[in-house]
C-alpha positions as a Markdown table, in Angstrom:
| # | Residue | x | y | z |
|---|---|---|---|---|
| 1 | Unk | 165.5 | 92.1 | 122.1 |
| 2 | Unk | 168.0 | 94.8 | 123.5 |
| 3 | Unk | 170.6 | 93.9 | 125.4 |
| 4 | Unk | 173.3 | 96.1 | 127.0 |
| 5 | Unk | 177.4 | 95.0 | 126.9 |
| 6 | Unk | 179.7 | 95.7 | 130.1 |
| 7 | Unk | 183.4 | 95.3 | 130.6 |
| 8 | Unk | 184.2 | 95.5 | 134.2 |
| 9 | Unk | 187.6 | 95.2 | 134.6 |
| 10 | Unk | 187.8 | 95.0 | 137.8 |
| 11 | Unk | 188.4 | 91.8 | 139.4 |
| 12 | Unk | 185.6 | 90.5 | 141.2 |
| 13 | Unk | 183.1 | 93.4 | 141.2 |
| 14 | Unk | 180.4 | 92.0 | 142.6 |
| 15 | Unk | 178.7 | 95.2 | 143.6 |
| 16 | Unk | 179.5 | 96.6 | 140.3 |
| 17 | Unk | 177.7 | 93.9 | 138.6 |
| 18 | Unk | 174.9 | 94.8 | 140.7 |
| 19 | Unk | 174.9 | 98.1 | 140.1 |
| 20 | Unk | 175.4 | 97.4 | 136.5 |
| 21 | Unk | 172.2 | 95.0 | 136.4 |
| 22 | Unk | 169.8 | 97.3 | 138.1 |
| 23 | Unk | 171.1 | 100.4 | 135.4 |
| 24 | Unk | 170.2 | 97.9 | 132.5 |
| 25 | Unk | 166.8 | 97.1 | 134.2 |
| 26 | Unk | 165.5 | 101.1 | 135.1 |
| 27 | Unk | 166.8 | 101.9 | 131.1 |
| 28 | Unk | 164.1 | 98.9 | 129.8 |
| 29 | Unk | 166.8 | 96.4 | 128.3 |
| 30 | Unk | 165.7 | 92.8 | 128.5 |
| 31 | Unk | 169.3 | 91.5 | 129.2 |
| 32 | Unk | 172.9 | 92.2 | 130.2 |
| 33 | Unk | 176.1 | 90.6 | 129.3 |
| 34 | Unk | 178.9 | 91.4 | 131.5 |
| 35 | Unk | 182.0 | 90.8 | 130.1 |
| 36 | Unk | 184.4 | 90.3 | 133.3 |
| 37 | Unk | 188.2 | 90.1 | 133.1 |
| 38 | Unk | 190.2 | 87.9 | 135.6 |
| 39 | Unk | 193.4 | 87.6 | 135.9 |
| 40 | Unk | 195.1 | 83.7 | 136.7 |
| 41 | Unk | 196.3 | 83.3 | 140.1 |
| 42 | Unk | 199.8 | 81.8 | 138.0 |
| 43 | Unk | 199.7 | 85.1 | 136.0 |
| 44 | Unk | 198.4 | 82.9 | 133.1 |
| 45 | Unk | 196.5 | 84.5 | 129.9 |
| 46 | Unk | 193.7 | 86.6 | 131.5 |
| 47 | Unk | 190.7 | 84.4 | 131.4 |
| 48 | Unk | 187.4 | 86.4 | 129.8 |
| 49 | Unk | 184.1 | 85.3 | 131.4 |
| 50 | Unk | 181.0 | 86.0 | 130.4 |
| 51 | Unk | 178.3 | 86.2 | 132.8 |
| 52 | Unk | 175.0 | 86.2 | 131.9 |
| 53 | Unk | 172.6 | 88.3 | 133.8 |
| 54 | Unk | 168.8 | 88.1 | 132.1 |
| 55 | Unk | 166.4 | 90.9 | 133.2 |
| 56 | Unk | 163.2 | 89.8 | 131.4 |
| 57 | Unk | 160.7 | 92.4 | 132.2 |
| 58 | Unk | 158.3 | 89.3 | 132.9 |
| 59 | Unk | 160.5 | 86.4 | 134.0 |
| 60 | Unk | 160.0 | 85.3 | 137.4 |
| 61 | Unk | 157.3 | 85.8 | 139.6 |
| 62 | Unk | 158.8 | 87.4 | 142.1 |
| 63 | Unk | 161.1 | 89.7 | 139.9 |
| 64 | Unk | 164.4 | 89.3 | 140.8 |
| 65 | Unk | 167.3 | 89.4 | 139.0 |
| 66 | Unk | 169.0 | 86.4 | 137.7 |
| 67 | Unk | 173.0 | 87.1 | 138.4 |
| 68 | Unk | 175.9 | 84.4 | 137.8 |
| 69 | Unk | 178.2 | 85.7 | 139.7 |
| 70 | Unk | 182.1 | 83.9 | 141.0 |
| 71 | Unk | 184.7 | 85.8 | 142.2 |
| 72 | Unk | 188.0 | 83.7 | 140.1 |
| 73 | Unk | 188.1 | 80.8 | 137.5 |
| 74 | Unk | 191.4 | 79.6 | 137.3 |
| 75 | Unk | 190.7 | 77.0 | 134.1 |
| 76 | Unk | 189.2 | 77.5 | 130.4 |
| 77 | Unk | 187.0 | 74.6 | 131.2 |
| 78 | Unk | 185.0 | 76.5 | 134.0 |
| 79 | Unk | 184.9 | 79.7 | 132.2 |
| 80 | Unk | 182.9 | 76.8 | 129.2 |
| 81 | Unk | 180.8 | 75.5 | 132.0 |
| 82 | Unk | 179.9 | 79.3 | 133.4 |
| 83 | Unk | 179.0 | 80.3 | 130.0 |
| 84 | Unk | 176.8 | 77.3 | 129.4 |
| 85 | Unk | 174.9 | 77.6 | 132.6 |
| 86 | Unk | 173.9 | 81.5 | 131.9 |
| 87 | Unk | 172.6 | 80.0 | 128.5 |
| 88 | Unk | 170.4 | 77.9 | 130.2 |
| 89 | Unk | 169.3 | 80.6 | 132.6 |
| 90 | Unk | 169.2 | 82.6 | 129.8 |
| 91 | Unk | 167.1 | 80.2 | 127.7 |
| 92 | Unk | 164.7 | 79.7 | 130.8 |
| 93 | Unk | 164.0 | 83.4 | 131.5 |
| 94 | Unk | 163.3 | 84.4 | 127.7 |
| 95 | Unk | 160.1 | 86.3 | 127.4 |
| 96 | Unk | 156.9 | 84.7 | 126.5 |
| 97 | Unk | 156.7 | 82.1 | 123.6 |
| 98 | Unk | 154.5 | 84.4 | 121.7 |
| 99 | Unk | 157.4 | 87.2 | 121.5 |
| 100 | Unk | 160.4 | 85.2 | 120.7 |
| 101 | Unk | 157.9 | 84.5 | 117.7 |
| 102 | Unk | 156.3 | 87.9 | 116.9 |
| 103 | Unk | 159.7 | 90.1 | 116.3 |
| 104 | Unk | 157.3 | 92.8 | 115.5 |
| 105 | Unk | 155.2 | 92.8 | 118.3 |
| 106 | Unk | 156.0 | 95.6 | 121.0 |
| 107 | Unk | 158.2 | 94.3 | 123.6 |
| 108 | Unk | 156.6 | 94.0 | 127.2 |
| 109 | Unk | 157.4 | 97.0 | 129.5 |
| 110 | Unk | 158.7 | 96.1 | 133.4 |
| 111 | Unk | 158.5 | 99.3 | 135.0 |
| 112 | Unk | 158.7 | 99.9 | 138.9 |
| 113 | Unk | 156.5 | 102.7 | 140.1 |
| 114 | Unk | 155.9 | 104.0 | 144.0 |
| 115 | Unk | 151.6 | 103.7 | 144.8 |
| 116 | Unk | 148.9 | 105.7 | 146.8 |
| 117 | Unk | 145.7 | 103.9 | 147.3 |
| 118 | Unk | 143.2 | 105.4 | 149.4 |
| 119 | Unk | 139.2 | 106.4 | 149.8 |
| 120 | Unk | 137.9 | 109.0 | 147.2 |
| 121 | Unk | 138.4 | 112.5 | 148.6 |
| 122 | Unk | 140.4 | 111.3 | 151.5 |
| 123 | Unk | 143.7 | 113.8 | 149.8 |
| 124 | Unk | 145.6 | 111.3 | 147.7 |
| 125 | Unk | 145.9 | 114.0 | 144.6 |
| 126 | Unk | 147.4 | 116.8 | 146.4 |
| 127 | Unk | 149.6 | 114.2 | 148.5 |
| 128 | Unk | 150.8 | 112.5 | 145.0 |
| 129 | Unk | 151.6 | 116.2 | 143.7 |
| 130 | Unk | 154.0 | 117.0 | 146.2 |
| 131 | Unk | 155.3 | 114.1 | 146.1 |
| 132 | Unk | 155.5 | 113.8 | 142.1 |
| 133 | Unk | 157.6 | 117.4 | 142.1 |
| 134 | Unk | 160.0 | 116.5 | 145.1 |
| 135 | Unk | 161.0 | 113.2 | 142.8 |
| 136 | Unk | 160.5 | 114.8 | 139.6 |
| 137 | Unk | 158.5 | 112.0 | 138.9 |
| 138 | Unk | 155.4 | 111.5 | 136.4 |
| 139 | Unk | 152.0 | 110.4 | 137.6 |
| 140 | Unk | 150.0 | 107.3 | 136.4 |
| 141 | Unk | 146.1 | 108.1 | 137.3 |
| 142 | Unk | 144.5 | 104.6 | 138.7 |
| 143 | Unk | 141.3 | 105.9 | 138.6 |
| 144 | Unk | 138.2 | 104.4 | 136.4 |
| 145 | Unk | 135.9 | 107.8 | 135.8 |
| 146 | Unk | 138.9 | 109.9 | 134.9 |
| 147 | Unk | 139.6 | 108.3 | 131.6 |
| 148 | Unk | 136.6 | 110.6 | 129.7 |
| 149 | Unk | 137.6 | 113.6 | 128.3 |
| 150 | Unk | 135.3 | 116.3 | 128.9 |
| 151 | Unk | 134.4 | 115.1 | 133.0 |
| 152 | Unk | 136.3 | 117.4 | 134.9 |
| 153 | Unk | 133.9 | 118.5 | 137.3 |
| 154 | Unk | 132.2 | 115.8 | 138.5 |
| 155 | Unk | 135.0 | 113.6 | 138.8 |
| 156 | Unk | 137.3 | 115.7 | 140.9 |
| 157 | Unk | 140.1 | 115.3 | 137.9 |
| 158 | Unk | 142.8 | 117.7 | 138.5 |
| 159 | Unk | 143.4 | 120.8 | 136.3 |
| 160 | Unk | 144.6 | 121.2 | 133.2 |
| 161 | Unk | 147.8 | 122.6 | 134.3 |
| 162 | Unk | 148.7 | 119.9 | 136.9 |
| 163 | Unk | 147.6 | 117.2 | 134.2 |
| 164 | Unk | 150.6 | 119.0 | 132.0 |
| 165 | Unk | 153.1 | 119.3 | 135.0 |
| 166 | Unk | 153.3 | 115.6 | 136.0 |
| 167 | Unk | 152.5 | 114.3 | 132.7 |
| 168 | Unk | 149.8 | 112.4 | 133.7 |
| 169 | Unk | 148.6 | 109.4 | 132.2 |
| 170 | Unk | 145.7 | 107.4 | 132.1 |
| 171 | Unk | 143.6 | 110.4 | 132.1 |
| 172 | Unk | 141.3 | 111.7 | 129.0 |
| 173 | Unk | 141.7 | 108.8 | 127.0 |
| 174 | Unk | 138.7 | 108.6 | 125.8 |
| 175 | Unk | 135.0 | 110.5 | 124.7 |
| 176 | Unk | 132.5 | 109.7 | 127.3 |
| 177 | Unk | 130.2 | 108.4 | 124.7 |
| 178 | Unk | 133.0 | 105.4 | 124.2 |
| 179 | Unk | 132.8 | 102.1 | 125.7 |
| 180 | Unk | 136.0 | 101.8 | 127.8 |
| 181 | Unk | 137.3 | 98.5 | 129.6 |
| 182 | Unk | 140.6 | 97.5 | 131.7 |
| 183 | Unk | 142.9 | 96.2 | 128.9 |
| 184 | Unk | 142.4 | 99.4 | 126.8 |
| 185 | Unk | 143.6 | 101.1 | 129.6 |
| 186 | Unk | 146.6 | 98.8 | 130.3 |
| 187 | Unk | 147.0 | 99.1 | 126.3 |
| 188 | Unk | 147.1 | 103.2 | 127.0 |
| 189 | Unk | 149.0 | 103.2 | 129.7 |
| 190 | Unk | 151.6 | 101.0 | 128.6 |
| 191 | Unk | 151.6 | 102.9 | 125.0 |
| 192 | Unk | 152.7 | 106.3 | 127.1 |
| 193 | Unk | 155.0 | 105.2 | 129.4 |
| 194 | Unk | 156.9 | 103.3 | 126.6 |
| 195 | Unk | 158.5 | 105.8 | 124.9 |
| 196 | Unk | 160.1 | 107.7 | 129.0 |
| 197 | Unk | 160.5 | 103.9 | 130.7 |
| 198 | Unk | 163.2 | 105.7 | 132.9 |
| 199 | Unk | 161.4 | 108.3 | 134.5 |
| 200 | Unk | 160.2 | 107.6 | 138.3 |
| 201 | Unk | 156.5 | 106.9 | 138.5 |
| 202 | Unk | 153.7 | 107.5 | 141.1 |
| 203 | Unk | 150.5 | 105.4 | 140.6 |
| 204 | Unk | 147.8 | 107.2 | 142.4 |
| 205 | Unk | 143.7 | 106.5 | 142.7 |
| 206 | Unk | 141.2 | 104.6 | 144.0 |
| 207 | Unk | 139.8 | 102.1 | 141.7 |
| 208 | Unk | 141.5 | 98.7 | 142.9 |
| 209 | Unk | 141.1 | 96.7 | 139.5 |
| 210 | Unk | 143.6 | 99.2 | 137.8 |
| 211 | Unk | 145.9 | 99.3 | 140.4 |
| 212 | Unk | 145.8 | 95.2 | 140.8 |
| 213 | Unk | 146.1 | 94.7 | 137.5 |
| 214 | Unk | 149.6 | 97.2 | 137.0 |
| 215 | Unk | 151.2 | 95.4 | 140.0 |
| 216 | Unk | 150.0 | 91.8 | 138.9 |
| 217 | Unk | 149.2 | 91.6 | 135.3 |
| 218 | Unk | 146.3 | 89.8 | 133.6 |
| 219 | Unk | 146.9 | 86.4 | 131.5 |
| 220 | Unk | 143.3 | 87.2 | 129.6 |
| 221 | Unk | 141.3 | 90.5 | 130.2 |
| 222 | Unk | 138.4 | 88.7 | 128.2 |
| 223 | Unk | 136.9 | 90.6 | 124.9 |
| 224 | Unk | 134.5 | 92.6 | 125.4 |
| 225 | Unk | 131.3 | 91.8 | 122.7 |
| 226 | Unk | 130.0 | 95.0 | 121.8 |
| 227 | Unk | 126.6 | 93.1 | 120.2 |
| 228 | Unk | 125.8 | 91.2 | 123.5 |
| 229 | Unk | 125.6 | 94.9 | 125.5 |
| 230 | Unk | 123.6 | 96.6 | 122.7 |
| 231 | Unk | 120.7 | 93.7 | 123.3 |
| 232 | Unk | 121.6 | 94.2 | 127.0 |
| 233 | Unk | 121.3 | 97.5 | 126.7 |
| 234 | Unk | 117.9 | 97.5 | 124.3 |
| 235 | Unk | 116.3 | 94.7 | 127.0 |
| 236 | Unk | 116.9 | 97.7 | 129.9 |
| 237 | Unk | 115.6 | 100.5 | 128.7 |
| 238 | Unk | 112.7 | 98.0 | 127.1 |
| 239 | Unk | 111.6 | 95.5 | 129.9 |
| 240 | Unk | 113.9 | 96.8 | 132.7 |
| 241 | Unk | 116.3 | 95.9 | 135.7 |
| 242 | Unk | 114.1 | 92.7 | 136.5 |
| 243 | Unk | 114.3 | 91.1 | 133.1 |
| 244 | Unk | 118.3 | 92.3 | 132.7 |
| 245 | Unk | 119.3 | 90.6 | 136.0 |
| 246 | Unk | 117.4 | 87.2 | 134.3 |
| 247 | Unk | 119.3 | 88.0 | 131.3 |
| 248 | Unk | 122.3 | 88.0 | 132.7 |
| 249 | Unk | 121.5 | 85.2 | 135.4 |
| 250 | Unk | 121.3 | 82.7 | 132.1 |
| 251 | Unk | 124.0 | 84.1 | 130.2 |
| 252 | Unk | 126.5 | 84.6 | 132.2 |
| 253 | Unk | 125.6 | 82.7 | 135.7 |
| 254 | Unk | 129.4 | 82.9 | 137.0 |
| 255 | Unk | 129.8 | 86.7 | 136.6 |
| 256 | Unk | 125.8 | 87.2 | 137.9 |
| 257 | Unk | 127.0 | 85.5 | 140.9 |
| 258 | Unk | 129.9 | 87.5 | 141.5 |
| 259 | Unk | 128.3 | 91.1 | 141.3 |
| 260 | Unk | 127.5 | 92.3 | 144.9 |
| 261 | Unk | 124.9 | 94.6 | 143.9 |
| 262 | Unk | 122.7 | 93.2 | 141.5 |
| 263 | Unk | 120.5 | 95.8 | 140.4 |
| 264 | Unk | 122.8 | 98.3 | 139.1 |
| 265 | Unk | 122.7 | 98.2 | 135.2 |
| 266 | Unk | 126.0 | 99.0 | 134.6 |
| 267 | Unk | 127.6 | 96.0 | 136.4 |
| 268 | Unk | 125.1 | 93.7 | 135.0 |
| 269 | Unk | 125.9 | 95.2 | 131.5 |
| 270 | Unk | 129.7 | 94.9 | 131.6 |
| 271 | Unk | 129.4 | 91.3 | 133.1 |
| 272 | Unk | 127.5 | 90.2 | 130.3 |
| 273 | Unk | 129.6 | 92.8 | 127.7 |
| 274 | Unk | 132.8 | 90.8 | 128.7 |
| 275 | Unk | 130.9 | 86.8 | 128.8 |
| 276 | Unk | 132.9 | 86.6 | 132.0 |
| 277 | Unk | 132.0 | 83.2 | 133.2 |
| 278 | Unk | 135.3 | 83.1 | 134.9 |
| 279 | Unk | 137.4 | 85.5 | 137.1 |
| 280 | Unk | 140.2 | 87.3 | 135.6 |
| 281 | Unk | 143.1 | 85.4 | 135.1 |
| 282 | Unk | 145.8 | 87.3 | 137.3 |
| 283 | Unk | 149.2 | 86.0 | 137.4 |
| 284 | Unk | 150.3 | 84.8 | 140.7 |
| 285 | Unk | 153.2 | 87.0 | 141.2 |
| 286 | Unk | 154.4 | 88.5 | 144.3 |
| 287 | Unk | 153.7 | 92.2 | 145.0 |
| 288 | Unk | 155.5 | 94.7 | 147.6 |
| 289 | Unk | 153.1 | 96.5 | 150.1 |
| 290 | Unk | 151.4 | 99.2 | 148.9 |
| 291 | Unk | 151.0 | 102.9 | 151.1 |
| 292 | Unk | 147.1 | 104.0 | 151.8 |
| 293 | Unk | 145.5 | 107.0 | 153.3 |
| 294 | Unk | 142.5 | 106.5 | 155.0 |
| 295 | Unk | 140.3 | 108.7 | 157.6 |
| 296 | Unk | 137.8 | 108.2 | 160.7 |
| 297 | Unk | 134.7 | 107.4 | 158.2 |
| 298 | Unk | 132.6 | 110.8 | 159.7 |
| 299 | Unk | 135.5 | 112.7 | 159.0 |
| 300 | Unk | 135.6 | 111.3 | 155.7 |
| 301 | Unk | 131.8 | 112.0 | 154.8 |
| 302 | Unk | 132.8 | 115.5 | 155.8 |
| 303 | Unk | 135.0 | 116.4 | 153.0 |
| 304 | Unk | 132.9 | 114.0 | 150.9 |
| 305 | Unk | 130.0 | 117.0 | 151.4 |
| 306 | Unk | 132.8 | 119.6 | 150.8 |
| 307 | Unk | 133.6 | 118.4 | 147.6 |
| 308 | Unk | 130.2 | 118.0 | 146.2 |
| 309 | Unk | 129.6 | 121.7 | 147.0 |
| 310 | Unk | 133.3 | 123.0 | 145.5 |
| 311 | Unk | 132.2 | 120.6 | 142.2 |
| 312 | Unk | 128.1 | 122.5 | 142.1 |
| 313 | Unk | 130.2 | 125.7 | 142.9 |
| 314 | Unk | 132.2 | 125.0 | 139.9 |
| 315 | Unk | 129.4 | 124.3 | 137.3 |
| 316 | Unk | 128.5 | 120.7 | 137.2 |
| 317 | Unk | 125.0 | 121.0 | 136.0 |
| 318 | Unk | 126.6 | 123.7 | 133.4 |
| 319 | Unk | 129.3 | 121.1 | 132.7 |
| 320 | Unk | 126.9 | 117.7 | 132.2 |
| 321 | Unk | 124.4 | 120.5 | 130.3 |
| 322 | Unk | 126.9 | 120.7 | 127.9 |
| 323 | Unk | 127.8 | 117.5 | 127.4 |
| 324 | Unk | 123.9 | 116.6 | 127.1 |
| 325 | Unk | 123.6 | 119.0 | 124.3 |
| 326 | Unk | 126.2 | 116.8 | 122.4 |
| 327 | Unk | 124.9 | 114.0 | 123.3 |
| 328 | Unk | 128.3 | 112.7 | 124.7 |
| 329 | Unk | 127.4 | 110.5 | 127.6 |
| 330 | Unk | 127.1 | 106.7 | 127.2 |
| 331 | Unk | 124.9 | 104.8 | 129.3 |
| 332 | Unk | 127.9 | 104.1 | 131.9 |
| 333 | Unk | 128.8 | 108.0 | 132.2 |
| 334 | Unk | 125.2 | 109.0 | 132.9 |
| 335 | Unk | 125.3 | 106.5 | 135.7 |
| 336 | Unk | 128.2 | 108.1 | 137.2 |
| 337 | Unk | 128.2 | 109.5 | 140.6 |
| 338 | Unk | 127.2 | 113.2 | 140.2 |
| 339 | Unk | 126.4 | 113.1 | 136.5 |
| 340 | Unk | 123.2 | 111.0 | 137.1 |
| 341 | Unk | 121.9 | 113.1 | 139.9 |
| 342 | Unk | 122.8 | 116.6 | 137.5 |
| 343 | Unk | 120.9 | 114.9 | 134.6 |
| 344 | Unk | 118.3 | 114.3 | 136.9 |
| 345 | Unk | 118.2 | 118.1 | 138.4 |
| 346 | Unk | 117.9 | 119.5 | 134.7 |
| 347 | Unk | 115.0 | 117.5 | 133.6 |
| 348 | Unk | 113.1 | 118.4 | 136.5 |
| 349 | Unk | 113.0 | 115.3 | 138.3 |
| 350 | Unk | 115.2 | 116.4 | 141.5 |
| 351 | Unk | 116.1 | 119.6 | 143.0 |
| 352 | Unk | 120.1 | 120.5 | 143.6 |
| 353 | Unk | 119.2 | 119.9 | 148.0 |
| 354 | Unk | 118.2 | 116.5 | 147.1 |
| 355 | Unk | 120.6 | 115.4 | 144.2 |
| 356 | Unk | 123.2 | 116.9 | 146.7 |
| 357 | Unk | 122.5 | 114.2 | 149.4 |
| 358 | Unk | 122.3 | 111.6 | 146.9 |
| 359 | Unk | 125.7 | 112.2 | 145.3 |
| 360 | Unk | 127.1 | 112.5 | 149.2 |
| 361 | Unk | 125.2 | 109.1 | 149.6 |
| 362 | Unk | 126.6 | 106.9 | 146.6 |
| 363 | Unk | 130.3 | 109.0 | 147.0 |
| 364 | Unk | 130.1 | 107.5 | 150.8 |
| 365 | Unk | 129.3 | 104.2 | 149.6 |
| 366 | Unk | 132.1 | 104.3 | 147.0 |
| 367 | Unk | 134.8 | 104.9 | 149.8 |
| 368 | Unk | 133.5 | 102.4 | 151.7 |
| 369 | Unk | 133.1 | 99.6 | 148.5 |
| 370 | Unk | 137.0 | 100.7 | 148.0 |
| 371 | Unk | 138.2 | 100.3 | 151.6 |
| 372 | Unk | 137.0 | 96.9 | 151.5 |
| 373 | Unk | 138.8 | 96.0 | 148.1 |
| 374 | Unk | 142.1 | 96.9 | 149.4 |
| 375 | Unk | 141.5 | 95.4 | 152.9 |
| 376 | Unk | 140.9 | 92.5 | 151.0 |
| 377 | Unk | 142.8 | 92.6 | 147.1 |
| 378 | Unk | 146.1 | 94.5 | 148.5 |
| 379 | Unk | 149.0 | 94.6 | 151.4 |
| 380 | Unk | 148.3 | 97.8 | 152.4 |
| 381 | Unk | 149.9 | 100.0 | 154.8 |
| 382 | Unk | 147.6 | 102.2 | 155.9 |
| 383 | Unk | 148.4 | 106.0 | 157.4 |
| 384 | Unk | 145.5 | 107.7 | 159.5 |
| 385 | Unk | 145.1 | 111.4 | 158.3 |
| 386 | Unk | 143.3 | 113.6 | 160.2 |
| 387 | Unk | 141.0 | 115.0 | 158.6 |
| 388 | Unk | 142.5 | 119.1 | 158.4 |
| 389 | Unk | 145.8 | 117.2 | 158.1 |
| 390 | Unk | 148.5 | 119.7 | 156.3 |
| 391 | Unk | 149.4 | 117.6 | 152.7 |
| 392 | Unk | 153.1 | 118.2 | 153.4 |
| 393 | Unk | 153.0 | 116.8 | 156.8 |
| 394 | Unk | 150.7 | 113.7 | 154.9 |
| 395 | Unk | 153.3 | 113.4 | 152.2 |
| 396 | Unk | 156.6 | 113.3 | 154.5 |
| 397 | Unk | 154.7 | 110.5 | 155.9 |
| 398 | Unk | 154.1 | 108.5 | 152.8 |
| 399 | Unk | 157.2 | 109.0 | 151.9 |
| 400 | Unk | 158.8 | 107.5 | 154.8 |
| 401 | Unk | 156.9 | 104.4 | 154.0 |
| 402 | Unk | 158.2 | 104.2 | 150.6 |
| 403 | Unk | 161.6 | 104.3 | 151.7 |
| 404 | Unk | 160.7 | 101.7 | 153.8 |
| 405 | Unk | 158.8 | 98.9 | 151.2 |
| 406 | Unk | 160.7 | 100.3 | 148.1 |
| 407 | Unk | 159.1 | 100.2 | 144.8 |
| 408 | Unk | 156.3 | 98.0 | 143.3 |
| 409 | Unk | 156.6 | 96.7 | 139.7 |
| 410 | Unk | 154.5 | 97.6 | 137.1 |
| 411 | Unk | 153.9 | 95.0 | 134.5 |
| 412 | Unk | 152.0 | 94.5 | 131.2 |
């Protein structure tokens, strides 16, 4: 455990102590001592108290600070009865049984972070960019297609260069023939961030389960079983969508019921992948409101269309070509939107006009499938950008916002 010492020798510093605490928390220590000197009213021996302030990166649910705080103690007795009340607090607000008895085990990482939810395509990279260089701040990617290295195009995933500036992370994690679930990318995300806990963060993206699960935490993920897809995945390509959605009905009813659209393959796949019979357990903790950007849906659809003709422009059948001729896509990549309709362009079976709408269709029905999540998942504040909105002008208003709600925690 780390723990930072203080002497304040001022008497009765509360605000120091404050300031003190919050230093300690921002620099990833799990606890503070403060050490504070009083002097007796009688002009006794100074009296040295300790107070105990714990800042457990997962101690209460609502996150705040601990603090024993009195401004005199004019008898050795109280300064006993202090110090044995901050043990108990302290003793109450220790991390997790299972680290107190795993020394080696990485210490959890309480982080606080600003957030941009939003739509796909509605500007929430560009916004986060201005934003990231104004704060000096690096940029965590809460998006569930940019984790495969090699799907640039097709993805929208910013360039090389802006990856490098803001140091991104959760992006390129892994090969986009790997299988790839939530708690690797906690496990990723938490691995980078470890090692620069005190720089600001932005989270930015669009895929709700990522962002719910860094503001809220997850008591079990579940465990994926690797030899329950492969038969899944055999039964598909042998019998079908019918005989996977009976598959899945029987082995895991619970999750079956859950999934809203029960003919995509993917989502059966992964809720029989995982065995999740039961929701994931998220800790009940409470979260600060979030900032959205959201846009008049025809508007939206708009730039939708735009994009898809910037990412053709760019080479996205030359891009998922390539990856073809390495055989690099796993079965969820290939049902990604744009890399399904490109496959389906080179092997004849669609021309670019018609895999065109279809990618414009399923984007559309993305942004709408996310609105709902954070209507519903998230307290959202929501700011309406038109849709030839200048990004400054978007990101002063963001920013205003944030001043406003403060910062979210991030917790693994």
């Amino acid at each position: 455990m780390a723990m930072l010492f203080a002497l304040l020798h001022s008497p009765g510093n509360v605000v120091g102590s404050f300031e003190t605490a919050a230093a300690a928390s921002n620099a990833g220590y799990d606890s503070l001592l403060l050490i504070v000197e009083y002097d007796n009213p009688d002009g006794a021996k100074p009296i040295i108290c300790l107070y105990l302030v714990l800042i457990s990166v997962i101690c209460r649910p609502v996150g705040r600070l601990p603090i024993i705080l009195k401004k005199s103690v004019e008898h050795r007795l109280g300064a006993l009865l202090l110090i044995a009340g901050s043990y108990f607090i302290f003793k109450e607000n220790m991390p997790h049984q299972e680290y107190r008895q795993n020394p080696d085990q990485a210490r959890p990482l309480s982080l606080h972070s600003q957030i941009l939810v939003g739509p796909t395509a509605v500007g929430k990279t560009s916004v986060a960019h201005l934003l990231a260089e104004r704060r000096g701040a690096r940029i965590v990617s809460a998006d569930s297609m940019l984790v495969y290295r090699g799907m640039d195009i097709g993805t929208a995933k910013p360039s090389h260069e802006e990856l490098r500036r803001f140091d991104y992370v959760g992006v390129d994690i892994v090969a986009p023939d790997s299988d790839f679930n939530l708690a690797r990318y906690l496990d990723h995300v938490r691995a980078r961030l470890a090692s620069h806990a005190e720089m600001p963060l932005i989270v930015v993206g669009g895929t709700g389960l990522y962002v719910k699960a860094l503001t809220r935490g997850l008591d079990d993920v579940g465990v994926p079983d690797p030899d329950l897809r492969a038969a899944a995945e055999k039964l598909l390509e042998r019998e079908g969508i019918a005989a996977l959605r009976e598959y899945a009905a029987r082995h895991a009813p619970a999750a079956y019921a859950r999934l809203k659209d029960k003919d995509n393959p993917r989502r059966l796949v992964r809720a029989l992948e995982s065995r999740a019979d039961a929701a994931p357990g998220w800790e009940q903790r409470a979260t600060a409101r979030i900032v959205g950007l959201r846009m008049e849906r025809e508007a939206l659809a708009r730039r939708i269309a735009e994009r898809v003709d910037r990412m053709y422009a760019e080479g996205l059948l030359d891009e998922t070509a390539a990856l073809l001729a390495t055989n690099r896509l796993s079965r969820t990549a290939r049902q990604a939107i744009g890399y399904r309709e490109a496959i389906a362009v080179l092997n004849g079976e669609m021309d670019w006009p018609q895999a065109r709408e279809q990618i414009c269709l399923r984007t559309r029905r993305l942004a709408k499938s996310q609105m709902t999540w954070f209507r519903n998942q998230e307290q959202v504040d929501w700011i309406d950008v038109e849709e030839y909105e200048d990004a400054q002008a978007v990101a002063a208003r963001v920013e205003e916002l944030w001043e406003i709600n403060g910062t979210s925690r991030i917790r693994f």
